[in-house]
C-alpha positions, 0 to 999 in steps of 0.5 A: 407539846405531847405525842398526842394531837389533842393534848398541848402544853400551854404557856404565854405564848400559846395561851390565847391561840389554844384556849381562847381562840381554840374554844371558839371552834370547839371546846378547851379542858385545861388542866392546871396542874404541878409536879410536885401534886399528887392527885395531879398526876393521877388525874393527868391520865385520865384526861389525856386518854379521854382526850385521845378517846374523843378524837377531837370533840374537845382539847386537853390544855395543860397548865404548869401552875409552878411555870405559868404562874401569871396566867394561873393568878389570872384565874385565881387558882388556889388548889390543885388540879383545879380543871376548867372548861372554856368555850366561846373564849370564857370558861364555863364549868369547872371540877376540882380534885382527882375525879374518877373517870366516870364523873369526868365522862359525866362532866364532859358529856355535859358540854360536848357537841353531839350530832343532834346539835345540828338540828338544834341550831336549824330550829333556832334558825326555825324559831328567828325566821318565825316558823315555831312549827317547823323549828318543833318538828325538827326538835321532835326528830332530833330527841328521838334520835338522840333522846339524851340530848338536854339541848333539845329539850331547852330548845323545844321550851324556848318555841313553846315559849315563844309561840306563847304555850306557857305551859308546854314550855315549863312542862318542857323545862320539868322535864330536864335533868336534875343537874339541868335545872340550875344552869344559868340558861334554865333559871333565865327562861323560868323567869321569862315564863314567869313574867309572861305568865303575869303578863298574860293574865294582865291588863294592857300596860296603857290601862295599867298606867293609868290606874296608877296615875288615879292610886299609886298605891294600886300594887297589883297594877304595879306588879303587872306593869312590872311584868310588862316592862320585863317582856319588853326589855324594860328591866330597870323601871320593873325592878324600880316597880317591885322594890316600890311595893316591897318597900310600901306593900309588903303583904301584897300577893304573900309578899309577891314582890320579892318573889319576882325580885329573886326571878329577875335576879335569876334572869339577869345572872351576874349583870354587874348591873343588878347589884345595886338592886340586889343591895336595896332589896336586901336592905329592905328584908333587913 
């Protein structure tokens, strides 16, 4: 244990209280480290006074990689000081090597609760309740409060998108920060808006239906019934749908098909799932 309330020395026996029940209430940095790593003991510093300098906005777990071994194989670390950030009992984000502080700030800043953070979850209640109005006036009070918040933003695309302004939530989404675009979160709801975007424009699934009965080979009445099936949750017959016309209708829509494919990859992330999926979509590129 340091001098310090928001820094700990983690072991086997603190290991799950601090790190993953911890980052249930707020967010937990560990730190893996050895004394015998230079760039650790640089970057130690650094990370126990953004700790105190936070005063409790997240925790600084450190982890003796020499001493805990069990728990750094766990994670599979390979180089020091490799750095995670846990919340919600997983990790999220990680940086390697000695930072310079700014970054750090940077990477931090990223992941931290902030006061507008409130509003955000009182317009997702908003949103679940179906009022889309109220939960965007509170969105529009919170980004003039704090305009830097991306939380925001992506909240304010996921009303758009439910209220179905299709365009208002991409606008939304375009708006978000370089380092913003690829998280998991942003690909996921690009994809959704992607489908809903075909669907919209689509013919209802009961008529697409029955144009295949008549022609199987009807690829566009495929391809939109796919995006049906996703907005309803129906992922795997959508999948099924668009390796078919990949498999059958390569030219179809300057090969639309496996663009959708690569959307709903994104949507999905890493569902073990999917992987098959992956596998024959691969096979039939090659």
């Amino acid at each position: 244990m340091t001098d310090s309330p928001f820094v700990f020395d983690v072991d086997q026996s603190n290991y799950e209280q601090i790190v993953l029940q911890g980052s249930h209430r707020v967010p937990v940095l560990v730190d893996f480290w050895a004394t015998w790593c230079q760039p650790c003991q640089l970057l130690m510093p650094i990370l126990a006074k953004l700790a105190d300098e936070f005063q409790g906005r997240f925790i600084l777990a450190k982890i003796n990689t020499e001493e805990q071994q069990a728990i750094a194989a766990q994670f599979g670390i390979r180089s020091i000081p490799t750095v995670k950030l846990f919340r919600n009992g997983a990790p999220v984000d990680e940086f390697m090597g000695a930072l310079p502080e700014a970054q750090i700030r940077d990477f931090l800043e990223k992941h931290l609760p902030r006061p507008s953070d409130g509003a955000v979850a009182q317009a997702e209640q908003c949103l679940l309740a179906g009022d889309a109005p109220g939960a965007l006036g509170l969105l529009a009070d919170a980004a003039a409060a704090d305009p830097g918040n991306p939380r925001i933003i992506l909240m304010m695309a996921q009303v758009h998108a439910a209220a179905g302004d299709i365009t208002a939530a991409e606008q939304a989404l375009d708006s978000l920060p370089a380092a913003e675009q690829d998280k998991p979160e942003t690909r996921q709801l690009r994809g959704q808006l992607f489908f809903d975007r075909i669907a919209l424009d689509a013919e209802p699934p009961e008529i697409l239906s029955r144009r295949l009965e008549e022609t199987p080979n009807d690829s566009a009445a495929r391809y939109q019934l796919a995006a049906h099936k996703v907005m309803a949750n129906n992922i795997e017959p959508a999948l099924e749908d668009l390796l078919q016309i990949m498999q059958n209708d390569r030219k179809f829509g300057d090969d639309a098909a496996r663009n959708a494919l690569l959307r709903l990859f994104d949507m999905l992330g890493d569902d073990p799932a999917i992987r098959r999926y992956r596998a024959r979509m691969f096979t039939l590129l090659h």
